[in-house]
C-alpha positions as CSV (number, residue, x, y, z in Angstrom):
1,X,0.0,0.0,0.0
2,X,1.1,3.6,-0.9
3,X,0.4,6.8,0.5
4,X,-1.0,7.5,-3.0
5,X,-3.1,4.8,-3.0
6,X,-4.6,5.5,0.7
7,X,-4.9,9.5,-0.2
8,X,-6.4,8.2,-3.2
9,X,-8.9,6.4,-1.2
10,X,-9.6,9.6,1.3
11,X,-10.6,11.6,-1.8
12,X,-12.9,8.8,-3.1
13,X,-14.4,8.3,0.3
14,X,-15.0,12.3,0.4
15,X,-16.6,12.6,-3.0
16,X,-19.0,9.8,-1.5
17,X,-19.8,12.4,1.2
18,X,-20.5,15.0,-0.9
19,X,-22.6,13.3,-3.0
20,X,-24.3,11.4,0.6
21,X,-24.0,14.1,3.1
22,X,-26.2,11.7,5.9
23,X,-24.3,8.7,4.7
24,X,-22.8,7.0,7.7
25,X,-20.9,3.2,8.1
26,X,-18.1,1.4,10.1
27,X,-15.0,1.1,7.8
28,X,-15.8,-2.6,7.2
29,X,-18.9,-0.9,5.5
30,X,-17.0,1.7,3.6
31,X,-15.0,-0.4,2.2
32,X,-17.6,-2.7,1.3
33,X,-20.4,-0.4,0.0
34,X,-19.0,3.2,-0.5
35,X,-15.7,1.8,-2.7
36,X,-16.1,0.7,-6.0
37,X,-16.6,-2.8,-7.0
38,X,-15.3,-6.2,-5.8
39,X,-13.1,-6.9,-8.5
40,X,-11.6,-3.4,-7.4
41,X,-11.9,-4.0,-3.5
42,X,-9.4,-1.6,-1.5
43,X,-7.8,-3.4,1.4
44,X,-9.2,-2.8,4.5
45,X,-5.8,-1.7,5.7
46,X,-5.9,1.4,3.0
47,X,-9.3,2.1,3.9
48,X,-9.1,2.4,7.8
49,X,-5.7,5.2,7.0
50,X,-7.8,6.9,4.8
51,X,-10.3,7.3,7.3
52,X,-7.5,8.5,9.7
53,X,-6.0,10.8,7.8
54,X,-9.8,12.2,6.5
55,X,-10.4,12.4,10.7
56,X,-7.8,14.2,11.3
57,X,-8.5,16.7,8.2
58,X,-11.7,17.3,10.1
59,X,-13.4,15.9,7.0
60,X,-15.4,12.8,9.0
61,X,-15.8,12.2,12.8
62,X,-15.5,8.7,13.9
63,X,-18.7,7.9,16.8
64,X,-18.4,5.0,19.0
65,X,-21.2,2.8,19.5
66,X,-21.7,0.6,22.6
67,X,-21.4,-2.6,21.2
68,X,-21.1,-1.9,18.2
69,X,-18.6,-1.2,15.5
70,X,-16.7,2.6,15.1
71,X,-18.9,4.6,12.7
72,X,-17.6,7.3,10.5
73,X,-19.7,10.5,9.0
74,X,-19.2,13.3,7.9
75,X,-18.3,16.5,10.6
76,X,-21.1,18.6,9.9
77,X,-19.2,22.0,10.2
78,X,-21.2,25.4,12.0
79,X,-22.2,28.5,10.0
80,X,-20.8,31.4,12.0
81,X,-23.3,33.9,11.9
82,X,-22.4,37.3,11.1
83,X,-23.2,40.4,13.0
């Protein structure tokens, strides 16, 4: 795995978002449903650094769920209000 191919992945995960603002999955569910096809799977590997780097970016928040898997979503950024 390259760093190209994992920022490749972030940008492909972000376009999702755009396009899916609400959209919201564990990574095994990103990987599975968000990227491409199964001939072209992405290794969970590339798509869990992708996710850390894009969390770190601010670009998607990662929510823990008792029980349950991490889920990842976009970080729904505040309008400052002028005035």
């Amino acid at each position: 795995m390259s760093k190209t191919e994992v920022d490749a992945t972030a940008e492909e995960i972000t376009r999702y978002l755009e396009q899916h603002p609400d959209a919201a999955d564990s990574a095994e569910g990103i990987q599975r449903w968000w990227l491409g096809s199964e001939e072209n799977q992405v290794s969970f590997e590339t798509v869990y650094r992708a996710l850390c780097l894009l969390e770190r970016r601010g670009v998607v928040r990662a929510d823990m769920v008792e029980g349950g898997p991490v889920i990842y979503r976009r970080v729904r950024h505040r309008k400052r209000r002028s005035g």
